[in-house]
N, C-alpha and C positions, 0 to 999 in steps of 0.2 A: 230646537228647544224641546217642547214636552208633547207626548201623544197627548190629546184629551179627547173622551166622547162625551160630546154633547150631548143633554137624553131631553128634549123639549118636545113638546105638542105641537105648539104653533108654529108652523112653517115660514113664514116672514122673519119669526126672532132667533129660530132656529138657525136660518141661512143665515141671519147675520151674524149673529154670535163667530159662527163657522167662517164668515168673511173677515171680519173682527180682528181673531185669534188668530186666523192664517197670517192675514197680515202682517202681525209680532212674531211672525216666526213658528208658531206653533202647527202641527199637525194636527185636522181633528175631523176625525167620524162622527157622524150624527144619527142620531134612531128618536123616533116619533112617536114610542113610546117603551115600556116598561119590557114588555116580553122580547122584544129585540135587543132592546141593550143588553138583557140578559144573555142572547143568544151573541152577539158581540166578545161581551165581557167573556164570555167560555172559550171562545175564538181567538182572542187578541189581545196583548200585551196591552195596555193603557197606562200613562205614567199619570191620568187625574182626571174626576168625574165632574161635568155642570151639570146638575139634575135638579130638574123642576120635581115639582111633588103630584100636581095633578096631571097625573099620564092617563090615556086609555092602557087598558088590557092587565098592567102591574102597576098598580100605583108607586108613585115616588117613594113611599115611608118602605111602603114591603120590600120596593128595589135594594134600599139603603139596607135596608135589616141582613136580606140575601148577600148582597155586597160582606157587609161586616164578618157573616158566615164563613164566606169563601176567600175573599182578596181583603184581611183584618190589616193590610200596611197601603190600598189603594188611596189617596186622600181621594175627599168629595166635597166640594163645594154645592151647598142648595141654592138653587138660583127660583124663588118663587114667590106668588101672588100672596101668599100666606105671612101676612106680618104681625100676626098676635105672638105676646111673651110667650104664650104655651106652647104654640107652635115651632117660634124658635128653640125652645128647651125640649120640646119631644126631638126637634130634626138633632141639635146637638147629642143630645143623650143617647141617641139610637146612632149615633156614630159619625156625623157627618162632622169635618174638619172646621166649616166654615158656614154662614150662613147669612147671603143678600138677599134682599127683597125688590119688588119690581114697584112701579119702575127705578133702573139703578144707574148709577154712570159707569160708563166703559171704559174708563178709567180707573174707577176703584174694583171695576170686575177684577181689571186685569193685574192690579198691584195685588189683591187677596190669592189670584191664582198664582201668581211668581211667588208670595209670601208661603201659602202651603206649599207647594213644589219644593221650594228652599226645604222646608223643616221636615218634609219626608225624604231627603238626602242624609238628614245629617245622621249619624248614627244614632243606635240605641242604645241601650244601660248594657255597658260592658263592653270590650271589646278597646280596640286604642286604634286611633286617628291619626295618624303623625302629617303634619304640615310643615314641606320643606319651604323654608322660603333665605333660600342662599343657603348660608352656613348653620343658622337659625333653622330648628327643629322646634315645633311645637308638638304637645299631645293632647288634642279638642276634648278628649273625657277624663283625663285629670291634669292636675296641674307641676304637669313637669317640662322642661325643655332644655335644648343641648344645646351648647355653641360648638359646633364642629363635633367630636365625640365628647366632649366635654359637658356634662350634666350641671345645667344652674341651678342656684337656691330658688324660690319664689317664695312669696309669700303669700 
């Protein structure tokens, strides 16, 4: 499935998480706080970030900002203690995909992280998509498709 690095403090939620997500298939590095992930993140391909906000050494917010800097197509889910509206709209606004609070189910962790995965696949403004599926060609970024070579109407 998807690389993801973990970036949590707490070593109990941290392993689990990393137990968690293995289990579904996912690959995932863990760093215990801010300055590692950074040194991670410069090292290693990641295809999605859980980051809590309160890290020693880099905080979460600074992380995300740094992130947005360097990797602006990484998604990031904030996985943290911090459940005030401000807090949510500062983590959104400064760039982060997604945004759970603790404590959360691991269940909805894990549909919000297949849910961002999905939309940072799909493409971007411009460009064309083509989905073969048989004879049937679609185009995911405008609205054309072909039956064999043959170009349908849509509406």
């Amino acid at each position: 499935m998807a690389h993801l690095l973990i970036v949590e403090d707490d070593d109990l939620l941290r392993d689990g998480l990393a137990a968690q997500l293995g289990q579904v298939g996912h690959q995932t590095t863990t760093a215990a706080n801010g300055a590692l992930a950074q040194e991670l993140l410069e090292s290693t391909r990641f295809d999605g970030v859980v980051l809590d906000l309160g890290l020693p050494l880099v905080d979460g917010m600074a992380l995300l900002r740094w992130i947005r800097k360097r990797l602006l197509a990484l998604p990031v889910l904030i996985l943290t203690a911090r459940d005030g509206v401000e807090d949510r709209i500062e983590g959104l606004n400064a760039g982060a995909d997604d945004y759970l609070t603790k404590p959360f189910n691991m269940a909805e962790l894990q549909a919000r992280l297949v849910a961002m995965l999905r939309r940072s696949r799909l493409p971007a403004f411009g460009g064309s998509l083509e989905l073969p599926a048989g004879r049937l060609r679609l185009d995911a970024t405008q609205p054309l498709a072909w039956l064999g070579d043959e170009p349908l109407e849509l509406t």
